[in-house]
C-alpha positions as CSV (number, residue, x, y, z in Angstrom):
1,X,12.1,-7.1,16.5
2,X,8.4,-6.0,16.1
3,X,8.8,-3.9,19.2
4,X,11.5,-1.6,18.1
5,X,11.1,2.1,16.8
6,X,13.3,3.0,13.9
7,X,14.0,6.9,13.1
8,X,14.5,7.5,9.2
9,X,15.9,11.0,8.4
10,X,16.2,12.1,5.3
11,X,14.1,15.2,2.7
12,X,13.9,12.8,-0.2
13,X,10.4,11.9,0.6
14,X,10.1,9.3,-2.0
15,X,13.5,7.7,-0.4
16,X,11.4,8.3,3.0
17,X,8.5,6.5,2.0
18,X,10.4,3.3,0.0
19,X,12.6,2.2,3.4
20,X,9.7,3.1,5.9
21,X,7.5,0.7,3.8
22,X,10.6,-2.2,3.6
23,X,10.8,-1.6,7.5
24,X,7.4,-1.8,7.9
25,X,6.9,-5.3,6.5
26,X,9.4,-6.4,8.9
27,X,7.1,-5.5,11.8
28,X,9.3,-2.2,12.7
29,X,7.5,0.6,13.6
30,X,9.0,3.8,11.9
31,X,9.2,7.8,12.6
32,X,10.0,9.3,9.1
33,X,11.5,12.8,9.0
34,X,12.2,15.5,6.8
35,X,15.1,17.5,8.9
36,X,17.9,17.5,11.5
37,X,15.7,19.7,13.3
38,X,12.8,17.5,13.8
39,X,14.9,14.8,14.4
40,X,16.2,16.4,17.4
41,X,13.0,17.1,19.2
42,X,12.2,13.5,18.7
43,X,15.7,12.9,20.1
44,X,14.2,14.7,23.3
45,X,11.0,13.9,23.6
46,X,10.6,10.5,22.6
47,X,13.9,9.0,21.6
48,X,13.8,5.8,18.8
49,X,15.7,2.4,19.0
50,X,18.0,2.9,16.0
51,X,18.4,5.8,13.3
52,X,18.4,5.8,9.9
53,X,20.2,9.4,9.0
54,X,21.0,11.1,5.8
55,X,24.5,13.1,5.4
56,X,22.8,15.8,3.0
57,X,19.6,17.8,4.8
58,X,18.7,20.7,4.7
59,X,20.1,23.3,7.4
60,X,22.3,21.2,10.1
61,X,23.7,17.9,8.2
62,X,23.3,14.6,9.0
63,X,27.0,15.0,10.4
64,X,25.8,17.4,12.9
65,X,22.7,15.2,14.1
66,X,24.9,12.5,14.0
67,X,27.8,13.8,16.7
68,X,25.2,15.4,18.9
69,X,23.3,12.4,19.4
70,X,26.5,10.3,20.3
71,X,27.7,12.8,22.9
72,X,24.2,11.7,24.9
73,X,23.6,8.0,24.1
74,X,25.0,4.7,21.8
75,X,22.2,4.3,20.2
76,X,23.0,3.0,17.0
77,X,23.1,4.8,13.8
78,X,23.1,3.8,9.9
79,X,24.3,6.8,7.7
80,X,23.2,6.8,4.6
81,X,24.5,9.3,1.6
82,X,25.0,10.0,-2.3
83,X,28.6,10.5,-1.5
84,X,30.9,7.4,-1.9
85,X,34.3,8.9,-1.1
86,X,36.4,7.6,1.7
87,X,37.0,10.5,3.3
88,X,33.2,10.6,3.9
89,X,32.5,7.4,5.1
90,X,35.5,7.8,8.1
91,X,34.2,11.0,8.5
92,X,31.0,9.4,9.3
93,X,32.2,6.7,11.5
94,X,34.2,8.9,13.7
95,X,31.5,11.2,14.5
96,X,29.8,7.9,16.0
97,X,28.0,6.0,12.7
98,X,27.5,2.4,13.2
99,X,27.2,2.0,9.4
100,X,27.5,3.8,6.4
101,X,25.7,3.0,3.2
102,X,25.7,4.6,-0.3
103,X,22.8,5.9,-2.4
104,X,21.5,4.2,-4.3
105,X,21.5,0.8,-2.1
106,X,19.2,-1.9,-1.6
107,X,16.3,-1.6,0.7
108,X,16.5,-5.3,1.4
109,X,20.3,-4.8,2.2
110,X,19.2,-1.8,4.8
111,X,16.7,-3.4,7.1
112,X,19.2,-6.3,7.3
113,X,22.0,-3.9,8.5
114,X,18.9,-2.7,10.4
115,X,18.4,-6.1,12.2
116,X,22.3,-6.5,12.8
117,X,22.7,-3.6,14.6
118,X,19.7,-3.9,16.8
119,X,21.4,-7.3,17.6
120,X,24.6,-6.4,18.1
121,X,23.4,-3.8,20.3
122,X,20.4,-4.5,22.1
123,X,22.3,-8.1,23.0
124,X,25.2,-6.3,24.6
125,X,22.6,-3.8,27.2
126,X,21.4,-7.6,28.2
127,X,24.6,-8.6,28.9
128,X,25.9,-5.9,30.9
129,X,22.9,-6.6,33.2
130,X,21.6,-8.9,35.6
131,X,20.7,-12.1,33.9
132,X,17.4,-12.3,36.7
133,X,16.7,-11.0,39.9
134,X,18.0,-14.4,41.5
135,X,21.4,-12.9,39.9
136,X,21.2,-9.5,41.1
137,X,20.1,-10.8,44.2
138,X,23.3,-13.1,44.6
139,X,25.6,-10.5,43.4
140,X,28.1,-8.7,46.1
141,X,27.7,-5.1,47.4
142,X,29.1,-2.9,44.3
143,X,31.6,-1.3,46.6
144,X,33.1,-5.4,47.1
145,X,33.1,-4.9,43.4
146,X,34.7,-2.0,42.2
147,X,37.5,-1.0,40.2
148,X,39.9,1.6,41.4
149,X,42.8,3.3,39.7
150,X,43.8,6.8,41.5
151,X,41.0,9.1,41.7
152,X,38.9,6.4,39.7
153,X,36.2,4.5,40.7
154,X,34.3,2.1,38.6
155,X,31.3,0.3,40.2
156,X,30.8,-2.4,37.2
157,X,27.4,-4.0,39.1
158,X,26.0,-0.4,39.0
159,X,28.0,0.6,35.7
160,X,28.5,4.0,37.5
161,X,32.1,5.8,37.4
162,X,33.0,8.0,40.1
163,X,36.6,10.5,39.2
164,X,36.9,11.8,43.0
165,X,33.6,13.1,44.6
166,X,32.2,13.5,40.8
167,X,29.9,11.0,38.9
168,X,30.2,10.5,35.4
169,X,27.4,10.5,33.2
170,X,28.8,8.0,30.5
171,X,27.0,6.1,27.8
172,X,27.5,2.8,27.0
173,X,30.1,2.5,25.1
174,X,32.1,5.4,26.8
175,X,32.0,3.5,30.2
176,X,33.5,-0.1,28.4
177,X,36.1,1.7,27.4
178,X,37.0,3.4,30.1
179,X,36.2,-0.2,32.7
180,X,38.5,-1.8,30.2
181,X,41.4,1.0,30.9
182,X,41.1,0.8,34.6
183,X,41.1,-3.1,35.0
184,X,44.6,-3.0,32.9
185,X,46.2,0.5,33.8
186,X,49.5,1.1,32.3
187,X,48.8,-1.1,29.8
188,X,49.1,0.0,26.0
189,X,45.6,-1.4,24.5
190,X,46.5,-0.9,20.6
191,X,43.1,0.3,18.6
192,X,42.1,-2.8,17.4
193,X,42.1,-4.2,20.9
194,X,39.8,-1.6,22.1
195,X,37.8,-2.3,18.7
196,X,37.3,-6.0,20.1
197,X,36.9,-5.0,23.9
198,X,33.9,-2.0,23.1
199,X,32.1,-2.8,19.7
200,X,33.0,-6.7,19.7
201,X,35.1,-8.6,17.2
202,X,32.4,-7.7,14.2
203,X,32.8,-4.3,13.9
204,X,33.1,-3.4,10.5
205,X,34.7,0.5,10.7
206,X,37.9,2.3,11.1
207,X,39.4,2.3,13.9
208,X,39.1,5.9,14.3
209,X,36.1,5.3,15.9
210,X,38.3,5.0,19.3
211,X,39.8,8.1,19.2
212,X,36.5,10.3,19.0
213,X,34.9,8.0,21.6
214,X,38.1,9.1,23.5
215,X,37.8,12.4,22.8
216,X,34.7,12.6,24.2
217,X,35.6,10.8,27.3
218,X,38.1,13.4,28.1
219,X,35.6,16.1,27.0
220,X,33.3,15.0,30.1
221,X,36.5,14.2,32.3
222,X,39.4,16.2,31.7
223,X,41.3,15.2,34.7
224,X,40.8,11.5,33.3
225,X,44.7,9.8,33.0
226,X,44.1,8.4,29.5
227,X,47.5,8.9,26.9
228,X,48.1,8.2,23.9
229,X,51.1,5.6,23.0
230,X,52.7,6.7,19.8
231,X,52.5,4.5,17.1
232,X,50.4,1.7,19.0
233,X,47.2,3.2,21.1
234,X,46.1,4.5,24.3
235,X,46.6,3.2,28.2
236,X,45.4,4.5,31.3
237,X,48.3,5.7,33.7
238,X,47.5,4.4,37.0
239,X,49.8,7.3,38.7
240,X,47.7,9.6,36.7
241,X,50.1,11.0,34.7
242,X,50.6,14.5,33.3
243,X,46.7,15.1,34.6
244,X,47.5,14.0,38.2
């Protein structure tokens, strides 16, 4: 884990300097900042592995940071905040947190939510590539390969999406969603299915968490089929529905 950059942002200084010093005896290398702002010209210049954000900075909130880094990447993200309230911590988790954890907290307890998420993470990019070059080697052409519903074309191998002539820029977890709709259209996946099928069978959060990653799946693809099943989920309409 020695190897891995971890992004703490938050204006207590002294809060700052107590988790960068936990992370750093863990071999973690650490970028501490002071606002939202700086955090998103690090963002752009020299993204980190993980992020460690605050809810309460100064000018835009850790919200903010928070939803605009999801829209570009699933890197993952611990939240961290005074507030307790429920209504926070969903709030929190639908705008793309991985975690959420309350002030005052252990530090201990952090950097081993740290180490989790890296895990979690970092072990599914590995899986969603070639295991070794014999592998890729061996693999079939990704147009053998690929998934089609409609206009949609998924090339899994390449993990590229295609609706018509366009390509998708998706992130990770946007694209497993939407590869996991098109090999089962018409089916109604209820949340906790999807839960299982994107962010694996130990995620922790509410289950709101697929309907913003939804949300911003149609945001990038508006001509994309995907409805909503009352009372149970979302499926993929392989006649393309209401969008067609």
């Amino acid at each position: 884990m020695h190897a891995f950059t971890i992004a703490v942002v938050d204006d207590d200084l002294n809060i700052r300097n107590l988790v960068e010093a936990y992370l750093h005896k863990e071999q973690f290398h650490t970028i501490g900042l002071g606002s939202a702002e700086e955090a998103l010209q690090l963002w752009a210049n020299d993204p980190p592995d993980l992020w460690v954000l605050d809810i309460m900075l100064p000018g835009m909130d850790g919200y903010e940071l928070c939803r605009r880094i999801r829209d570009e990447a699933d890197v993952p993200i611990i939240m961290i905040s005074a507030k307790d309230n429920e209504v926070d911590k969903i709030l929190g988790i639908e705008l793309g947190g991985d975690d959420y954890l309350v002030k005052p907290f252990s530090p201990r307890e952090l950097v081993a939510r740290v180490k989790r998420q890296l895990q979690r993470w970092y072990k599914s990019r590995a899986a969603a590539e070639p295991a070794d070059a014999t592998r890729a080697a061996s693999s079939p052409p990704a147009w053998q390969t690929s998934v089609d519903v409609g206009d949609l074309r998924i090339l899994p191998n390449e993990r590229r999406v295609f609706l018509g002539k366009e390509e998708l820029d998706l992130t990770f977890k946007e694209f497993d969603l939407l590869r996991a709709f098109a090999e089962h259209p018409n089916r109604a996946f209820t949340r906790d299915e999807l839960l299982v099928l994107v962010w694996g069978d130990d995620y922790f959060g509410s289950d709101r968490a697929v309907d913003h990653l939804i949300k911003r799946l149609r945001k990038k693809a508006e001509r994309l089929p995907i409805e909503a099943v009352w009372g149970h989920g979302y499926r993929l309409r392989a006649d393309g529905g209401d969008h067609a």
